[in-house]
C-alpha positions as CSV (number, residue, x, y, z in Angstrom):
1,X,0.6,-40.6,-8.0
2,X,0.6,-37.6,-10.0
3,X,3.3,-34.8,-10.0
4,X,2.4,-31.3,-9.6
5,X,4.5,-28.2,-11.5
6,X,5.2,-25.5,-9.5
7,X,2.9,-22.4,-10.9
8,X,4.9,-20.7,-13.3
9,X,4.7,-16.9,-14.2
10,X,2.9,-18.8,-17.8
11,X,0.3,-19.8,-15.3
12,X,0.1,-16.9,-13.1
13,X,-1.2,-14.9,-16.4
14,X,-3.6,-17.5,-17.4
15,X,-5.3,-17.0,-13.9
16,X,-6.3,-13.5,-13.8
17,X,-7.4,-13.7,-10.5
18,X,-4.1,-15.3,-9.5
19,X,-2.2,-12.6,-10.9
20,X,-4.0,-10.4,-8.8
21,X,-3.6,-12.4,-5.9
22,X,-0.1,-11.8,-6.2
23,X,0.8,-8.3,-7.1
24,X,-1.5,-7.5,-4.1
25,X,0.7,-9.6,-1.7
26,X,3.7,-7.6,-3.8
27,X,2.6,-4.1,-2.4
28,X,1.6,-5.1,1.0
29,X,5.4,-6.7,0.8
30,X,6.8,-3.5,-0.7
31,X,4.7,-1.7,1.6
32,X,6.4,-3.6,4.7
33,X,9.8,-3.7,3.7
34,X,9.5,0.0,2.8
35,X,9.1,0.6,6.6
36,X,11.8,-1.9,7.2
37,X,8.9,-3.6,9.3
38,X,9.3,-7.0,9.9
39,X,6.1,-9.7,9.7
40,X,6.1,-10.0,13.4
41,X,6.4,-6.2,13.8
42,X,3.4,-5.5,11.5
43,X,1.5,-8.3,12.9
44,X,1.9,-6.4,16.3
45,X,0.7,-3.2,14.6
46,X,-2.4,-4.8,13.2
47,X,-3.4,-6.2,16.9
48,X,-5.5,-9.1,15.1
49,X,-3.6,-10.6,12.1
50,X,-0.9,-13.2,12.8
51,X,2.8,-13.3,11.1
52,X,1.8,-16.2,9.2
53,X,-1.4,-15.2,7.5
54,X,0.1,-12.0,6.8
55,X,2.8,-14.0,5.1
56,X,0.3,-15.7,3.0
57,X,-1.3,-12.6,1.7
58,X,2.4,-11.5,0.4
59,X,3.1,-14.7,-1.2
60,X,0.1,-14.6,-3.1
61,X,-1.3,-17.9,-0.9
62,X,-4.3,-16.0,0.2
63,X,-5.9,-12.7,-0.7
64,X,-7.0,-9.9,1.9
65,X,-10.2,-8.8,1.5
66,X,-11.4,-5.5,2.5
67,X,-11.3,-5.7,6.1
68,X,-7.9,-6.7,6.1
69,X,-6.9,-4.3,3.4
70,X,-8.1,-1.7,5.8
71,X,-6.3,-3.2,8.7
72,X,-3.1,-3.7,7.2
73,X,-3.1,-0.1,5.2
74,X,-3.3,1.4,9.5
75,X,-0.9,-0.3,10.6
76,X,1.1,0.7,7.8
77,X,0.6,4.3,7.3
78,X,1.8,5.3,4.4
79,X,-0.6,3.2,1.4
80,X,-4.1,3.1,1.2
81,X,-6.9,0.1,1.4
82,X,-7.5,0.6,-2.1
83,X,-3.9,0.7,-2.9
84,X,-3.3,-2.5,-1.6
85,X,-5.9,-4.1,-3.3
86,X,-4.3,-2.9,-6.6
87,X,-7.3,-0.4,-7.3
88,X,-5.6,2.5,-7.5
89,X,-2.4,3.4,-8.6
90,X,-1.0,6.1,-6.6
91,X,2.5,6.0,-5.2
92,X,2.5,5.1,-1.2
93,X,3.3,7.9,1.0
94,X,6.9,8.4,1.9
95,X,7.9,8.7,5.4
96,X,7.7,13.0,5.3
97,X,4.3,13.0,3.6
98,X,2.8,10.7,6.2
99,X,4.7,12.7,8.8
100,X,2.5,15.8,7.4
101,X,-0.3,14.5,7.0
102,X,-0.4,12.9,10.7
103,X,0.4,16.0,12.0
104,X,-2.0,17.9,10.1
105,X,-5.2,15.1,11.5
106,X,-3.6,15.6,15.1
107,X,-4.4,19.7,14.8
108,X,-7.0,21.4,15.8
109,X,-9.6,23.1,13.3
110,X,-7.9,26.1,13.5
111,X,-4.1,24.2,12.8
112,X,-5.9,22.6,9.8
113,X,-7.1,25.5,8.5
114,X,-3.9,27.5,8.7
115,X,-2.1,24.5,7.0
116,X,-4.9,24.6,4.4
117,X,-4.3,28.1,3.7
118,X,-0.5,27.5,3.4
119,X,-0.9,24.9,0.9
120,X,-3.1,27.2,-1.0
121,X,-0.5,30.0,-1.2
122,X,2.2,27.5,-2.9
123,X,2.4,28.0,-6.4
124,X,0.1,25.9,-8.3
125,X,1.1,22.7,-10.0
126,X,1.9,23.1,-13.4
127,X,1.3,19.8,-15.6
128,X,4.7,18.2,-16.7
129,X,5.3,18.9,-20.6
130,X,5.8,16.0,-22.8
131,X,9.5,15.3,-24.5
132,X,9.5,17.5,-27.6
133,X,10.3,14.8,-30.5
134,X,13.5,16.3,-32.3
């Protein structure tokens, strides 16, 4: 009988693809416990994914594949498909931007083009300067 080690984080970065594995189940985690969901509550929300295979994707036992990626970023709200598969790096939505930006797909074309036109007449983003080195 031979004993098998437990992966360690040594073995996580000589697997690429393991590594990936697992930061993806990291965000959908985040992602979850950001919304103080709970697996059987986002399970629920999916309408097709059980609690325990959701469970898997977060600890990295399984990957999600698009589909699911796509699933699981609805029932969430506030991240992305593409987020969640850890190809893109933007910061999920907090609970105000997804609140504005619901409200702004439930509005009619006329709604959505005055909030368009109120975005527009914010000042305009100026880039942040770097540190000045003393």
């Amino acid at each position: 009988m031979t004993d098998i080690a437990p992966q360690t984080d040594t073995a996580l970065k000589a697997d690429p693809a393991a590594d990936l594995t697992q930061r993806i189940g990291n965000r959908l985690r985040q992602a979850r416990h950001d919304l103080k969901l709970s697996l059987s509550e986002l399970a629920e929300r999916t309408g097709c994914y059980s609690k325990s295979r959701i469970s898997n994707y977060e600890q990295g036992l399984r990957r999600m594949g698009l589909e699911e990626s796509m699933a699981l970023a609805a029932a969430l709200g506030t991240v992305s498909p593409t987020w969640l598969l850890c190809l893109d790096d933007h910061a999920p939505l907090d609970p105000v931007e997804a609140d504005l930006i619901a409200r702004y797909r439930a509005a009619d074309e006329a709604g959505q083009a005055s909030l368009r036109e109120l975005a527009q007449s914010l000042p305009a983003l100026k880039p942040k300067r770097a540190a000045k080195k003393a």
